[in-house]
C-alpha positions in Angstrom: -78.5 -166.5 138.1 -80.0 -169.5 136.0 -82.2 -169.0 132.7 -85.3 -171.6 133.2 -87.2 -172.1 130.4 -90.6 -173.2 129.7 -91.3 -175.3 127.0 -92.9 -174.6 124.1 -94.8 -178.2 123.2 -97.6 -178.2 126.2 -99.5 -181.1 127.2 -103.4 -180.7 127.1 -104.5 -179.0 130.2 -107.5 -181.0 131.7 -109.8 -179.0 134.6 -109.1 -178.9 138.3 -111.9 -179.1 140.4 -109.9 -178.4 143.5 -107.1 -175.6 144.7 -105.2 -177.8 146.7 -104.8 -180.6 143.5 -103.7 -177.1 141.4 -101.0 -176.7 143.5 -100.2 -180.1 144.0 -99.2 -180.4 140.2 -97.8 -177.5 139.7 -94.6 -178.0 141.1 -94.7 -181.4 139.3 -95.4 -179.7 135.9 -92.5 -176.9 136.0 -89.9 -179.5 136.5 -91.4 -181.5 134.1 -91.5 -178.9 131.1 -88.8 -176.8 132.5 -85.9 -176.1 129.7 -82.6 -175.4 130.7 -80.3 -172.7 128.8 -76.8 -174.1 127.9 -75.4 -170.7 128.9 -77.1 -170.7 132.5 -74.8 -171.0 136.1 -77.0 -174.0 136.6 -75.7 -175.6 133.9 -72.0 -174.8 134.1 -72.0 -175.6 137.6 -73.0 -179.2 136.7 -70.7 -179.4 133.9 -67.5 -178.7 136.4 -69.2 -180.9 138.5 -69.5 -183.9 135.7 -66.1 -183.3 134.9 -64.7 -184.0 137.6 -67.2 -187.0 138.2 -65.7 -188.2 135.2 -62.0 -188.4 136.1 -63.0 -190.1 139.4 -65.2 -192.9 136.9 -61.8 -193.2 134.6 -59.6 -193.6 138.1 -62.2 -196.2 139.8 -62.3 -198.8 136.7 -59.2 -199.7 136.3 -59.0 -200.9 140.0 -61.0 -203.7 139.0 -57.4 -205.1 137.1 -56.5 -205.5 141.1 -59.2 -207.8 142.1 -56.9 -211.4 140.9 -53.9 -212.0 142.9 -51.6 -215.1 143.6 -51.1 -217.1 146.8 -48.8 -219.0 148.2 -49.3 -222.3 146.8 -49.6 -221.7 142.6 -53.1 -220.6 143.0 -54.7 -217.5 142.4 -57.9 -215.9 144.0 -59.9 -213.0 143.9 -60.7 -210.0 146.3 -64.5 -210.2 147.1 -63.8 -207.0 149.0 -62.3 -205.4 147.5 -64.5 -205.9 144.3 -67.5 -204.7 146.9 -66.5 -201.4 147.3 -65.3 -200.7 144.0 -68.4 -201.7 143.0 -70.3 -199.1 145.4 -68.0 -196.4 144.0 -68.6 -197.5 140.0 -72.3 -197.1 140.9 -72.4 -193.9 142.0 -70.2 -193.0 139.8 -73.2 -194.4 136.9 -75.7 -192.2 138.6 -74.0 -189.1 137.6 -73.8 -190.0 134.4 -77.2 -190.7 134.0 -78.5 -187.9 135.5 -76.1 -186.1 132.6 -78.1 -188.1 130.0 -81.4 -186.4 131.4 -79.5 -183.0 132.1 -79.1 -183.2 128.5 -82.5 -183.8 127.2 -83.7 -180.9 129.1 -80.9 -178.4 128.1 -82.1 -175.9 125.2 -79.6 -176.1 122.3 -79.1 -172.9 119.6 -80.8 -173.6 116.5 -77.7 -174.4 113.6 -79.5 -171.6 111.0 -79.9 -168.8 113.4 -76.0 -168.4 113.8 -75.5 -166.0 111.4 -75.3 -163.0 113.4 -75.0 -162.9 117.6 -75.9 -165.9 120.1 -78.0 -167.4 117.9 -81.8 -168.5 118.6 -82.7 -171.2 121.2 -84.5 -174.1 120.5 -86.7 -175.2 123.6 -88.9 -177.2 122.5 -88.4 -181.2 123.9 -89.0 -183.2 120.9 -86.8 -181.6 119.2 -84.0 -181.5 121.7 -84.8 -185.2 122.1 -84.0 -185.9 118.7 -80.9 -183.8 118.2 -79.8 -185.8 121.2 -81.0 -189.4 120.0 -79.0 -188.5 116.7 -75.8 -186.9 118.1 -74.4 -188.3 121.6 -77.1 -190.5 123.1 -75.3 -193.7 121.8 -71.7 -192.8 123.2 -73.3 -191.5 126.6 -75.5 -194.8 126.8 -72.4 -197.0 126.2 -70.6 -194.7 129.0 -73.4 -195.4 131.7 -74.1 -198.9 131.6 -73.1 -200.9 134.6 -70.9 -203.3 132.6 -68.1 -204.1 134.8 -71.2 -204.9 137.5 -72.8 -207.1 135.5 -70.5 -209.4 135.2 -69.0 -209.4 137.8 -71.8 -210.3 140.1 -74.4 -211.7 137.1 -72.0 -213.2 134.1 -69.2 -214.8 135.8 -71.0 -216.6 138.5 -73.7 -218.2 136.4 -71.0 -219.3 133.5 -68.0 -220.0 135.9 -66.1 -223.2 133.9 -63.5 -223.4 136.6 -61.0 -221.2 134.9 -59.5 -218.6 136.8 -58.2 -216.7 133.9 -61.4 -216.7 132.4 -62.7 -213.9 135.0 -60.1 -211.8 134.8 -59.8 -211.4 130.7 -63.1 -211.5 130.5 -63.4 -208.4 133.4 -60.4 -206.8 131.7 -61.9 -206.6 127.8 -65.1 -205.1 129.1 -63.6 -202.7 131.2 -61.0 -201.5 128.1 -64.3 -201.7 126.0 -66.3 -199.3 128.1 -63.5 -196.8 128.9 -63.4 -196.0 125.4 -66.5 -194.0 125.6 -65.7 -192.5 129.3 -62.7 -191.3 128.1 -64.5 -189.6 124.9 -66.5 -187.4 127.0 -63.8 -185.8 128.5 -63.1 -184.0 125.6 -66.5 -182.3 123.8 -67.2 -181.2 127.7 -63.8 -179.6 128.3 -64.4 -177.5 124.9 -67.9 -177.0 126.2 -66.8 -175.8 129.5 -64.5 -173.3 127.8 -67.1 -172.4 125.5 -69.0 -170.7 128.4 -66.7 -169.9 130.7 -63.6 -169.5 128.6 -61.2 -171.1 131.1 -61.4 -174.9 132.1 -59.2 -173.7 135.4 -59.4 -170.1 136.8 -55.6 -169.7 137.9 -52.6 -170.7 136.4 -51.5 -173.2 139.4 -55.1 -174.8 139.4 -54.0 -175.9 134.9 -50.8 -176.7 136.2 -52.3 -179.4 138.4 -55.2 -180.2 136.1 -53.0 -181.5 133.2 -51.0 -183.4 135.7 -53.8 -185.0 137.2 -54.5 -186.0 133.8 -50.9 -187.7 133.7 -51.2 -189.3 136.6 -54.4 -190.8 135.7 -52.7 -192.4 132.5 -49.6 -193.5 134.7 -52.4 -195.1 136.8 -54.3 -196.7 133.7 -50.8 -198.0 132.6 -49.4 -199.7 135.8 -53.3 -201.3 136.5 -52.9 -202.6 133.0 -49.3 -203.6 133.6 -50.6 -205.6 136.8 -53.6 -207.3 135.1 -51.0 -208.5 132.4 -48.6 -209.7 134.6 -50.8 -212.3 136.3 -52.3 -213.0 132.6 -48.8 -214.2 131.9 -48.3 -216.1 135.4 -51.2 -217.9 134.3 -50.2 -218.6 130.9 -46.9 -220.3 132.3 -49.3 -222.4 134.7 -51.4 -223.3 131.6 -47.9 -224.6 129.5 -46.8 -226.5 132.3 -50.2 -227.7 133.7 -50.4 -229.0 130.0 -47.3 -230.7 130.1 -47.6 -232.6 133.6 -51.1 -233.7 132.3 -49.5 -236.4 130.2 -46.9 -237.6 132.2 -47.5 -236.6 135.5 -49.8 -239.0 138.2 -51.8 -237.2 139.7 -52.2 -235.1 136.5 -52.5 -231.2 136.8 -56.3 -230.1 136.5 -57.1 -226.7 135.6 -59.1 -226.2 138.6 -56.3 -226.8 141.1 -55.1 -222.8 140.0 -57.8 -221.7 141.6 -57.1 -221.3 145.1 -60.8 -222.7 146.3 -59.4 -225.8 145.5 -57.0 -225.8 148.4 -59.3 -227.8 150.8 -58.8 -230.8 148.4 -56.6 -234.0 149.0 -55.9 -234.3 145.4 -54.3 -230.7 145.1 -52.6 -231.4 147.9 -50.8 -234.8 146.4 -50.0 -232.9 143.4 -48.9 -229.2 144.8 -45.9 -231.6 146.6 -44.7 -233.7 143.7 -45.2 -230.8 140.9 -42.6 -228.8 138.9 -45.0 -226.0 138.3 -43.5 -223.9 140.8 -40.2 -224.2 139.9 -40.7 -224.2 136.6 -42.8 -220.7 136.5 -40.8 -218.9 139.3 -39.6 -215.5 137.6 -36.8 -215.8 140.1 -35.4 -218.8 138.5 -33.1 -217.8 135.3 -32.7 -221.7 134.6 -36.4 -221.5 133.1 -37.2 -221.7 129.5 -40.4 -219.4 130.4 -39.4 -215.7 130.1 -41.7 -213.2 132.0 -39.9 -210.1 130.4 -40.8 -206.7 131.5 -43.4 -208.6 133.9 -40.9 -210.1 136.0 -41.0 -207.5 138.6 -44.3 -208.0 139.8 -43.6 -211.6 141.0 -39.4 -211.3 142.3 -40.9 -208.2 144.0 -44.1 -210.0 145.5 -46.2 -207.9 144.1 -48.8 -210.3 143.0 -49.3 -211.3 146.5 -49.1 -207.9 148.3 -51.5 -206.0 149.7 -54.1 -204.0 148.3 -52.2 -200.0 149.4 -48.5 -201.8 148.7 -49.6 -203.4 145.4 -51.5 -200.0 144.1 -48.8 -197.4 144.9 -45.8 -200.0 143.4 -47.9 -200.3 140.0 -48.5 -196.4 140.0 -44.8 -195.6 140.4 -44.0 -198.5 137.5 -46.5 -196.8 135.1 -45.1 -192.9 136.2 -41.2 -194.4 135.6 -41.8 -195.6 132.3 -44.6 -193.3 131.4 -41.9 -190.8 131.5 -39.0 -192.6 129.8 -41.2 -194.2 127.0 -40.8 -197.2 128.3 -36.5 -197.3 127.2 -36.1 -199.6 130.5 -38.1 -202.5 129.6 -36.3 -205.6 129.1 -38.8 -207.3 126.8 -39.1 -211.2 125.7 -40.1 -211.9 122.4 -43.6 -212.2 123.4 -45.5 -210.7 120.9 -47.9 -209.0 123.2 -45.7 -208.1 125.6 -43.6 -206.6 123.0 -47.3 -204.8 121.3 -47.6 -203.5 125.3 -44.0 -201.9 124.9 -44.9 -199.7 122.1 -48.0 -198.9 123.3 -46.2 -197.3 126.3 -43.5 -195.9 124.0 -46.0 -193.6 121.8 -48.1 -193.2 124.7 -45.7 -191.3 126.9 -44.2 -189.6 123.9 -47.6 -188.1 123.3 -48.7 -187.5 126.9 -44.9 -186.4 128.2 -45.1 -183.9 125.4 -48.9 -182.4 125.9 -48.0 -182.4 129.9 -45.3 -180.0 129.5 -46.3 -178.0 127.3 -49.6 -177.3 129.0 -47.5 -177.3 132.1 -45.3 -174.1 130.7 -47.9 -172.7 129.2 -50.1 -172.5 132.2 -46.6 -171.5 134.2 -45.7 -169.2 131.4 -48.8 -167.0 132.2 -47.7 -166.6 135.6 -44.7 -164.6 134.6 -45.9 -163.4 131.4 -46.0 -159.2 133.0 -42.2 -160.4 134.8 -40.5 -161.3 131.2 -42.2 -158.5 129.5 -41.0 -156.0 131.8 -37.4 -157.4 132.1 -37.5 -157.6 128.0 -38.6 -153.3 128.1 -35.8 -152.6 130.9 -33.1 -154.1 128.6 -34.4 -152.1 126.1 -34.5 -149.0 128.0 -31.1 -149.9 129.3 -29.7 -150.3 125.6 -31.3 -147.3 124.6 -29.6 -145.1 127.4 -25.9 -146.4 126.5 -26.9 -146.4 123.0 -27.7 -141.7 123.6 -25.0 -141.6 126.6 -27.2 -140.7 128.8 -25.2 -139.1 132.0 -25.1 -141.7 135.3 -27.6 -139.5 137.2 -30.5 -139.7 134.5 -29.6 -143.2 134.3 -30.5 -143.6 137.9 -33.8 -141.5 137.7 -34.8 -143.3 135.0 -34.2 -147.4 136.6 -35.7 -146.1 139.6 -39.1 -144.7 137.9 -39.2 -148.2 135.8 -38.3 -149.9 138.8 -41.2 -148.1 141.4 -43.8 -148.2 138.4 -43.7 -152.0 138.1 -43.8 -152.5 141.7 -46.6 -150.3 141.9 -48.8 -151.6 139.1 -47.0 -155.5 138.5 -46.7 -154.6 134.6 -50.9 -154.1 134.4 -52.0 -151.3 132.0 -55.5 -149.5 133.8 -56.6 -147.5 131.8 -56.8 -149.6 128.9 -58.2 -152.5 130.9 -61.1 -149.7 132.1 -61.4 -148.2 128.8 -62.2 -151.6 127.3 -65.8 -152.2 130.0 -68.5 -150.9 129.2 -69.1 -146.7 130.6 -71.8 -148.0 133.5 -69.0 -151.0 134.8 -66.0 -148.4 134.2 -68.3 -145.6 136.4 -68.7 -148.5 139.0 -65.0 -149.7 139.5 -63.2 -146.4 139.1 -66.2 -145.2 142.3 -64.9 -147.8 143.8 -61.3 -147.4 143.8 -61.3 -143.4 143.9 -64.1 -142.1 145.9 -62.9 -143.0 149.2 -59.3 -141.4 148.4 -60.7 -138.7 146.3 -63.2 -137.5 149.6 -59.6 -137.8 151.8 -59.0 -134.7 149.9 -60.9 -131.5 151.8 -61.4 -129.5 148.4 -63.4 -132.4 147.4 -65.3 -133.6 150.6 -67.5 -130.3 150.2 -69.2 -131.6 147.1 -71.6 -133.6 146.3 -71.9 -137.8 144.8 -72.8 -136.4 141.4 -70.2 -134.2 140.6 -67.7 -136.5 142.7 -68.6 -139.8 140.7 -67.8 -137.4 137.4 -64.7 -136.5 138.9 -63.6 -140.0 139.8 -64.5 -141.3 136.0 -61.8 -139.2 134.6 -58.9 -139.5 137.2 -56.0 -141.3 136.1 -52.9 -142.6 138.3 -49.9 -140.9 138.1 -46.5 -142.0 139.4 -43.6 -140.3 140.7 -40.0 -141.1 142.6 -37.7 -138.7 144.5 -36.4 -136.0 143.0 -39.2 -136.2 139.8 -40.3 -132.4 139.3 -44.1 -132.3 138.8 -43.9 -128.9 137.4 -42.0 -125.8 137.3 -42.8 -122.1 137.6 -43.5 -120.2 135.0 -44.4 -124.1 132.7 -48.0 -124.7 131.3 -50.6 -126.3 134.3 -51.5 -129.4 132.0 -53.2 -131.4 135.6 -54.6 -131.1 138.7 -52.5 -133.2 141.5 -54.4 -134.8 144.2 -51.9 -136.7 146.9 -52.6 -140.5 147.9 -49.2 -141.5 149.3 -46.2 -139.6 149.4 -45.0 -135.9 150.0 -44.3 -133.2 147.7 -42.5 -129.7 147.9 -44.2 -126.5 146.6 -41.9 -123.2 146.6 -42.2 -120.1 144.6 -39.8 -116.8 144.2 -42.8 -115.0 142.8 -41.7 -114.7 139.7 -38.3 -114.4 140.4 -37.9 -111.5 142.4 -34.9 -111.4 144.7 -35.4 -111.7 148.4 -38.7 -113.6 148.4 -38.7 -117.4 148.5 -41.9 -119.1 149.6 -42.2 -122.7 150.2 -44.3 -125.7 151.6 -44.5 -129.4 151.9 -47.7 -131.1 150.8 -49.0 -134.3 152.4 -51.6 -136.5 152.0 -54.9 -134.9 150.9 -53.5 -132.2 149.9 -53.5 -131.1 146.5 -51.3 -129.0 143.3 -52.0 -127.3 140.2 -55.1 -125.1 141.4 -54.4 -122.8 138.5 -55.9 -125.0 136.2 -59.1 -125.3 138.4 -59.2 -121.4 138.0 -58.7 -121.6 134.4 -61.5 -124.2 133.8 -63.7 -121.8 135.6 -63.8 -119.1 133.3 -66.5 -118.7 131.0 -63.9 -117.2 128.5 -61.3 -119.2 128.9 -58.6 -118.9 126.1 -57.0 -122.3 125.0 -53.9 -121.5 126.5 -53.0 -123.5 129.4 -52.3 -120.8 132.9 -48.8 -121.1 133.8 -47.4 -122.6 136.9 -46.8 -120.1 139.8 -45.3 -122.4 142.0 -42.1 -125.1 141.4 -43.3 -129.0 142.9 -41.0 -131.4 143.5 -41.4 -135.0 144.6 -39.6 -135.5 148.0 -40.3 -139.1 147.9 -42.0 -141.7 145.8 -45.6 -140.7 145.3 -48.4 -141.9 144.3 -51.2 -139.4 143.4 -54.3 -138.9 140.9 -54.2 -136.9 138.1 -57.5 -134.7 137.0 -55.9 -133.0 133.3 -57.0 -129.9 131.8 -59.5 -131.4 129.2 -61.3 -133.2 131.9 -61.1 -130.6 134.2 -63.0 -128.3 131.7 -65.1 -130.8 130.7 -66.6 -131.2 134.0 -66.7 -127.6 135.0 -69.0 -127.3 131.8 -71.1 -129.4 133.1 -71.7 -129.4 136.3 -72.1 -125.8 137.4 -72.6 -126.5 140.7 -68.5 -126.2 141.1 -68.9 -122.6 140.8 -71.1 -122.3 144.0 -69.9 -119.9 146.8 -69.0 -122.9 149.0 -66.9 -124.2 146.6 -65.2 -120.9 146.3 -64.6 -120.6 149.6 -63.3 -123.9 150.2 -61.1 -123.7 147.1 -59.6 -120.8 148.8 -59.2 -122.0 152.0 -57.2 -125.3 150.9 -55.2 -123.5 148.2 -52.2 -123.2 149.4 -50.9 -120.6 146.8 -54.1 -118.6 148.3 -52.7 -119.5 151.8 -49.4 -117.8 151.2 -51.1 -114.9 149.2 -53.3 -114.7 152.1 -50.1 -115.0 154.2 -48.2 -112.3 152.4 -51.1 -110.1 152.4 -51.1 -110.0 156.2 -47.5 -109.6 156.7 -47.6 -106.2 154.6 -50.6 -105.2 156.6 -49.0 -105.4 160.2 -45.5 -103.8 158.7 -48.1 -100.9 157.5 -50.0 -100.7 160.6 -46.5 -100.7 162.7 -45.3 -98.0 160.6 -48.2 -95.7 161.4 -48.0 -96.8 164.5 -44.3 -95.4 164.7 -45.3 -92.2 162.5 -48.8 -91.7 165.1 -46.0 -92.4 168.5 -43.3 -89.7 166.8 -45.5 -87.1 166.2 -47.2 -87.7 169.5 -43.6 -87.0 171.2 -43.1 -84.0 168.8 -45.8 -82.5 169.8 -45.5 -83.1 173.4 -42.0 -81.6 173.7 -43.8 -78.7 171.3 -46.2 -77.7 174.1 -43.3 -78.2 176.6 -41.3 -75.5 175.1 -44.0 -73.2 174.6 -45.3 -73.2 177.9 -41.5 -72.4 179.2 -41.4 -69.3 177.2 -45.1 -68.3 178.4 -43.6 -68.7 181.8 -40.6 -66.7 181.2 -42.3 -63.8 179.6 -44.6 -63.1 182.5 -42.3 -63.1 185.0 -39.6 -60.7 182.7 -36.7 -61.0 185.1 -34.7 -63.0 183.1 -34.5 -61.6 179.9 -31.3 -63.4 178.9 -33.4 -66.5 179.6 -36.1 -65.2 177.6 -33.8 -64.8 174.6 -32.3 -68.1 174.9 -35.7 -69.6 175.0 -36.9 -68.0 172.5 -33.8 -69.1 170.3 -34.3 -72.6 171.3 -38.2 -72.3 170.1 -37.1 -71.2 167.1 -34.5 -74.2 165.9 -36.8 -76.7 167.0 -39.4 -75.3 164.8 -36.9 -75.1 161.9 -35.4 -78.8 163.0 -39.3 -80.1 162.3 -39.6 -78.1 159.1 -37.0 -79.4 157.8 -37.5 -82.8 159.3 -40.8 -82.5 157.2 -39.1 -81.0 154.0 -36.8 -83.9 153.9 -39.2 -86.8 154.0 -41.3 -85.1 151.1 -38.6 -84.7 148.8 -37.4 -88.7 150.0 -40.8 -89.8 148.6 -40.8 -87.6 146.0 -37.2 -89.0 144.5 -38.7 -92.5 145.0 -41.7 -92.3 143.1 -39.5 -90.9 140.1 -37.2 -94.0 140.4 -37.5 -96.5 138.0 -39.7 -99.6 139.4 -37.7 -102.2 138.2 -34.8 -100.7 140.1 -36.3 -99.7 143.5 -37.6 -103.4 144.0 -34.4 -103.7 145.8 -35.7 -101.0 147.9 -38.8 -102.3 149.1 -39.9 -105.4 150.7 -41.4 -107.6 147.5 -45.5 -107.5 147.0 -46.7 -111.3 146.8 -49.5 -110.6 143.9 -53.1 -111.7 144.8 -53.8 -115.1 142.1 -56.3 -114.8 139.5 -59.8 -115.2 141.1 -62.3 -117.4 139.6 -65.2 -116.4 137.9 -67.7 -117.3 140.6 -70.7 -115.5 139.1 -72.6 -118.6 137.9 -73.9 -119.3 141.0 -76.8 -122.0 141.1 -80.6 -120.1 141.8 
């Protein structure tokens, strides 16, 4: 948004009789009393703007050096035109800068004695602005919006043409060079004015790479323009020698007016064009001559003078650029002292401008690649370090290919200290922005709610990790929560090292590691020791995850104690997988226990069956008393099988007996291994 200011001189208010007049001048009186801030879009907008307005001014004027150009009979003319459009162009190139002279008395400035501390204080009233301006640029911006080159052109040279063609053009050309003095001034205060505000003239690298050679290539274009503009000036002055001469010993004697191609309708400059040595004698082409053209010989043995407008630009543009670049070591000179003056000009010129190009150029380029050298720099280090301790070829690996993943994964760019340096409301914004819709992917976290989620996201940090990397092992401190974004990780456990349990799992995704800590940050009474790790995690590829650490963890569970609502407690437990294989372990034991009393309940079942079997034989046999051999033998078999299930009974009751005396450490070979149940969160501080 744009600051608009009112002002603070008012003029005297005189009564409205009617509502329609009232809002008829009000409009007309906020835009007249309206004060601008220097600071405001509004105004930095137009100053981009009025740059580049600017460097399309300093490109249109010195195509006015293009308007004079030879013909084919020693005359030279010039393009009405082309001078037409250039014209149209310069004028609308005038307006901008005139509506810069007003932006400028109605832009607030900050008063010099309020600068002590902050901003300062701005002044917005419009006679003072007025006169700061009136005393500080209105002279240089005056001089830069005047339609010189327009006036006489169109005004000056018509009413005072003396029939001399050179006259036009030196005339054009000193108040051209006069006037892009000033143009060229303003360049500079609004390029530190720009940066000022918005710190940067160009956002990106590439866009300063091309603004400081633009800038080149509008002095290569200033040079060859100038170049052209000098090389008819010296055309002519041959013309004017030899002209001179032939006027005292030639009949018909050379007038000045017959250079001037209007003249070509006349008999007289027809009679003398055949019998005069002017041609001959100021042909660049011609060695034989006593007049020496010098470094502007190219423009008339390569008919450039003569060309077309598009043929006669780009040739002069590519002459500037070539020696622009070479200060000017390919010049053949005469000993013309201008054109030698010219030579040096162009010499210091391109020293100065070669030499600010390129080092703007590699410094704009430079920032590009700034992150690339810094990390190649640290990996020679770290690589010099290695062989420096001997580090073994396999922790030489692991550690290239961490380096290697992290700078593809962040491009050399510290976060967290770019997030720590914004202000806490910005920080709360951008790290919502880049967390929240990862951090709900994670189920645990989806049952909360945007409060305790947007805490959550403010203290998440990324955390990196490539193959083989071991997050943490069992039985090691529980310094961080784990929550997956890309990548998969491996979770085992041996329950604390007993043999004949192994336990593991692969987690994906969403899911997350390290839920000891969440148990830990739960308790009211929580000792400062960090809970150990019951679980070993292992990255099985590169991963990228966020990290929630203990200090933050705790933090947050302090206060917010919404996370120790029942819902969260039953979701915690639900996506914990060391509560899934608790949960798993715990309903393995209880089937092998109800399967062995299922076995116990089907023996004794059969016992007693082939009990009542045996009884009811011997009832049988004793009430018929025929068989009393069979009786006895019965009766004998009765008799074992009662002793067989006595001692059956004895034997299993001394067998527990003798294992309940056994040490525990040693019998764990002897039973199937308990998985213990993990510490349960304090849960009490539920939320009335």
């Amino acid at each position: 948004m744009f600051r608009i200011f009112s002002s603070q001189s008012r003029p005297s208010r005189r009564p409205l009789h009617h509502t329609s007049n009232h809002h008829q001048h009000h409009h007309h009186h906020l835009w007249k009393y309206q004060i601008l801030d220097p600071d405001s879009d509004i105004v930095t907008h137009w100053n981009h703007v009025f740059l580049i307005t600017s460097l399309i001014a300093l490109f249109i004027d010195p195509l006015y050096f293009y308007l004079p150009s030879t013909g084919e009979t020693a005359c030279m003319k010039t393009d009405t035109g082309l001078g037409i459009v250039i014209t149209f162009f310069r004028t609308v190139a005038d307006l901008f800068f005139l509506l810069h002279m007003i932006m400028k008395f109605r832009t607030a400035f900050v008063a010099p004695s309020s600068r002590v501390f902050g901003r300062g204080e701005l002044v917005m009233d419009t006679r003072e602005i007025a006169l700061r301006y009136l005393k500080s640029d209105f002279i240089i911006d005056l001089a830069a919006t005047l339609p010189l080159p327009q006036i006489v052109i169109w005004l000056v040279i018509p009413a005072t043409r003396n029939s001399r063609a050179d006259h036009a053009n030196n005339t054009l050309a000193l108040i051209v060079l006069i006037q892009y003095v000033p143009r060229l001034f303003l360049i500079f205060p609004l390029n530190q004015r720009i940066i000022k505000t918005t710190g940067v003239v160009a956002q990106t690298a590439w866009v300063g790479a091309a603004y400081n050679l633009l800038l080149y290539m509008l002095a290569s274009h200033v040079l060859g323009a100038s170049w052209y503009l000098l090389s008819i000036g010296r055309l002519h002055s041959c013309w004017d020698l030899e002209c001179a001469k032939e006027h005292l010993t030639r009949t018909p004697s050379c007038i000045p007016s017959f250079l001037d191609c209007n003249s070509l309708g006349q008999v007289e400059r027809q009679y003398w064009y055949n019998i005069t040595h002017l041609v001959a004698n100021c042909d660049a082409r011609n060695h034989d001559t006593k007049f020496r053209f010098g470094m502007f010989a190219d423009a008339f043995t390569n008919e450039v003078a003569s060309a077309h407008f598009l043929e006669k630009y780009f040739y002069c543009l590519w002459w500037g650029l070539k020696n622009l670049s070479s200060y000017g070591q390919n010049i053949e000179t005469s000993t013309y002292i201008g054109e030698t003056s010219f030579c040096i000009l162009i010499c210091i010129a391109g020293l100065i401008l070669f030499a600010q190009l390129i080092g703007n150029m590699q410094t704009y380029l430079q920032s590009m690649t700034v992150r690339l050298e810094e990390w190649r720099v640290k990996r020679r280090d770290i690589e010099e370090w290695m062989r420096h301790r001997q580090l073994p070829p396999d922790l030489q690996n692991r550690v290239h290919c961490f380096v290697q993943y992290k700078w593809l994964a962040t491009r050399g760019v510290n976060e967290e200290s770019i997030l720590h340096s914004l202000p806490s409301d910005l920080r709360r914004e951008i790290q919502r922005h880049l967390c929240l819709g990862l951090v709900r992917r994670v189920p645990f976290f989806s049952q909360m709610d945007d409060q305790l989620l947007d805490a959550i996201c403010e203290r998440l940090v990324s955390s990196l990790s490539t193959q083989g990397t071991y997050i943490v092992q069992e039985g090691d401190p529980v310094n961080e929560m784990l929550f997956i974004i890309r990548g998969q990780l491996e979770s085992s456990t041996t329950n604390g090292g007993r043999s004949g349990f192994f336990n593991s799992i692969t987690l994906r995704p969403g899911d997350f590691c390290g839920e000891e800590l969440l148990t830990w940050a739960l308790m009211p009474n929580s000792s400062l020791n960090l809970p150990s790790s019951t679980r070993t995690v292992t990255a099985l590829c590169e991963v990228e995850a966020f990290a929630l650490r203990a200090e933050d963890l705790k933090f947050v569970a302090n206060q917010f104690k919404r996370l120790h609502s029942k819902k969260l407690q039953h979701a915690f437990r639900y996506y914990s997988h060391q509560w899934r294989t608790w949960g798993a372990c715990f309903i393995q034991a209880a089937w092998r226990r109800y399967q062995r009393r299922k076995m116990a309940r089907e023996l004794a079942r059969r016992e007693s069956f082939n009990y009542m079997q045996i009884s009811q034989r011997v009832t049988d046999g004793e009430d018929d008393g025929n068989n009393e051999s069979l009786s006895e033998g019965n009766a004998q078999c009765l008799g074992a099988t009662i002793l067989a299930s006595r001692f059956a009974a004895n034997t299993r009751r001394g067998v527990n007996q003798k294992v309940q005396l056994v040490d525990p450490v040693a019998s764990s070979s002897l039973k199937m291994p308990r998985m213990f149940k993990p510490d349960e969160p304090d849960f009490s501080l539920d939320n009335s």
